[in-house]
C-alpha positions in Angstrom: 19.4 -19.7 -13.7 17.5 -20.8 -16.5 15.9 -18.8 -19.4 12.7 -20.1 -18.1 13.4 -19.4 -14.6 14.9 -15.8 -15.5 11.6 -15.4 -17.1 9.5 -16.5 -14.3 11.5 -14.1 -11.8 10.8 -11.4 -14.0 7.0 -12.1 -14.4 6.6 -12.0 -10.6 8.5 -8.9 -9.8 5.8 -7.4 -12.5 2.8 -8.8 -10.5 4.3 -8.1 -7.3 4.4 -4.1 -8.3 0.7 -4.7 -9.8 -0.2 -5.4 -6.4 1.9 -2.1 -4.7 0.0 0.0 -7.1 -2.8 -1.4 -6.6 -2.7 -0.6 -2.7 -2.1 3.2 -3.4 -4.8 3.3 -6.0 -7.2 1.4 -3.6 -6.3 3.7 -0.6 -6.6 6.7 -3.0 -9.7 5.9 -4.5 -11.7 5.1 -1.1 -11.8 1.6 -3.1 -12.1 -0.3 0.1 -13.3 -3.5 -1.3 -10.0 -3.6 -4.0 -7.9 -2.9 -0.7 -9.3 -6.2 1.0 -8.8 -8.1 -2.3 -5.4 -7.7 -2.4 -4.7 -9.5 1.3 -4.3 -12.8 2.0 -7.4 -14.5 4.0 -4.8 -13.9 7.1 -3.2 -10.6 5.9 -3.0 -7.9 8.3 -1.9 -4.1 8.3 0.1 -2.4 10.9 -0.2 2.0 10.5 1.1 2.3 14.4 4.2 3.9 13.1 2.2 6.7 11.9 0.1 7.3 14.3 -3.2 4.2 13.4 -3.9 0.8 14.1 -3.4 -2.3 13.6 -5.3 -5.7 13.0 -6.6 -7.8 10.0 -7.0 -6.2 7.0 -11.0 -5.9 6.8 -10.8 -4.4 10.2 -8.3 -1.8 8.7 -10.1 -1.4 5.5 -13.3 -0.1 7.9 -11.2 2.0 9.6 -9.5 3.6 6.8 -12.9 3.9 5.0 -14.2 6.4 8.4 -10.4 8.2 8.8 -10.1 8.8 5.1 -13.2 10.8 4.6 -11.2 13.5 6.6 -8.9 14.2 3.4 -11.3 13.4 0.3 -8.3 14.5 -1.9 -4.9 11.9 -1.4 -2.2 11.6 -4.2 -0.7 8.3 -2.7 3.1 7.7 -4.4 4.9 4.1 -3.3 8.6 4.9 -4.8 11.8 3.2 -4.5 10.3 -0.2 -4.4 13.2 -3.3 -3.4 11.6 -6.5 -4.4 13.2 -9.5 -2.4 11.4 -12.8 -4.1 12.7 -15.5 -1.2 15.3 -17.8 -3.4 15.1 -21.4 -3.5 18.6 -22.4 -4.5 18.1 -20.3 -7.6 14.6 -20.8 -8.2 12.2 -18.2 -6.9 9.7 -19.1 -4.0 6.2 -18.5 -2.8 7.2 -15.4 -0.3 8.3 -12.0 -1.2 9.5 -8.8 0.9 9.5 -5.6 -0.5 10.8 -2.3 1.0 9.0 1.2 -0.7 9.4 4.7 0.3 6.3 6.7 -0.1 5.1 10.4 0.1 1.9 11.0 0.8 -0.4 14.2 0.4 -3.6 14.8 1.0 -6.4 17.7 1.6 -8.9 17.9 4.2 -12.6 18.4 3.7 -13.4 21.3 3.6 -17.5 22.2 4.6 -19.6 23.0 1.8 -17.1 22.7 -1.2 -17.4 19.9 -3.7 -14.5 17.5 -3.7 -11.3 18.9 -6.3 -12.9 22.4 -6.2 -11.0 25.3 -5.3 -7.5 25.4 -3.8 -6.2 21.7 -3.9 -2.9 22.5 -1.8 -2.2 19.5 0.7 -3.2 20.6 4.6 -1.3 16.8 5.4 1.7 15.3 3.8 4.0 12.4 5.2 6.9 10.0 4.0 8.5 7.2 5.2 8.7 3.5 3.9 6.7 0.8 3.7 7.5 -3.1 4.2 5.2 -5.5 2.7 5.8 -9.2 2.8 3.2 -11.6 0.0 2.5 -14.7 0.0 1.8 -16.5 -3.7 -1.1 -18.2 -3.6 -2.9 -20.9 -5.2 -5.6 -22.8 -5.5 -9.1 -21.2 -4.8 -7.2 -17.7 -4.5 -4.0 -17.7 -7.2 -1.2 -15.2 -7.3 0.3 -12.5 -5.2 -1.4 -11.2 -2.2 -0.4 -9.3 0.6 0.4 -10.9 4.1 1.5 -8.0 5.9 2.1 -4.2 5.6 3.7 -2.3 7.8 4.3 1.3 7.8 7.0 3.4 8.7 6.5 7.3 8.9 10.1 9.1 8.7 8.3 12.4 8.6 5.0 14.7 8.1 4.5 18.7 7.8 0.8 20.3 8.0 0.8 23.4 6.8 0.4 26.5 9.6 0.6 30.0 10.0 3.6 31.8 8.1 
């Protein structure tokens, strides 16, 4: 591997994780228009391991916009992240695959109270792992964009009675 090519391997492992954080911080933030951005014109989601839907991402993106208002507070963490850039005979290619853990807490609405006021324990939180695969694009839409994301719930607790 080249110095060039090590340096080109590097630079897309960095936007490849620009583009995982920038799905938590999308899902997060409600930002539902950043969350479509970052899918290919084909990209799709998949949350039927944890109980959603699936379909093409704009669908999901509505969907998430009407099942997030249930927890207005959400702390979304993507850990662990294994970045596999597909190899062309030591040059990197156009397709990635990564695997991420993530834990995710959140807080349900609760009537009358302001959002981040009062007790900000989580009613909701899950884990399990994520697979995304991106595609780099060019053209009219350049650099890394998500095909598919899948999710995997391992686990969830909700709070009850001691």
């Amino acid at each position: 591997m080249t110095q060039r090519v090590a340096l080109a391997t590097v630079m897309d492992r960095l936007a490849i994780d620009d583009v995982i954080t920038g799905y938590a911080v999308a899902v997060d933030d409600g930002d539902w228009a950043a969350y479509e951005a970052l899918f290919t014109p084909d990209g799709r989601a998949d949350y039927t391991g944890a109980g959603g839907v699936a379909g093409p991402a704009g669908e999901i993106a509505r969907w998430l916009a009407g099942t997030m208002r249930l927890f207005p507070i959400r702390q979304h963490l993507i850990v662990n992240r294994c970045i596999a850039l597909q190899d062309l005979g030591g040059y990197p290619g156009d397709l990635a695959e990564v695997r991420a853990d993530y834990l995710n807490p959140m807080r349900l609405a609760r009537e009358g109270e302001a959002p981040g006021a009062g007790d900000t324990a989580p009613d909701f939180v899950s884990g399990g792992r994520y697979t995304f695969e991106l595609d780099r694009g060019d053209g009219a839409a350049p650099g890394w964009r998500i095909r598919t994301v899948t999710v995997h719930e391992k686990w969830r607790r909700t709070p009850g009675p001691a």
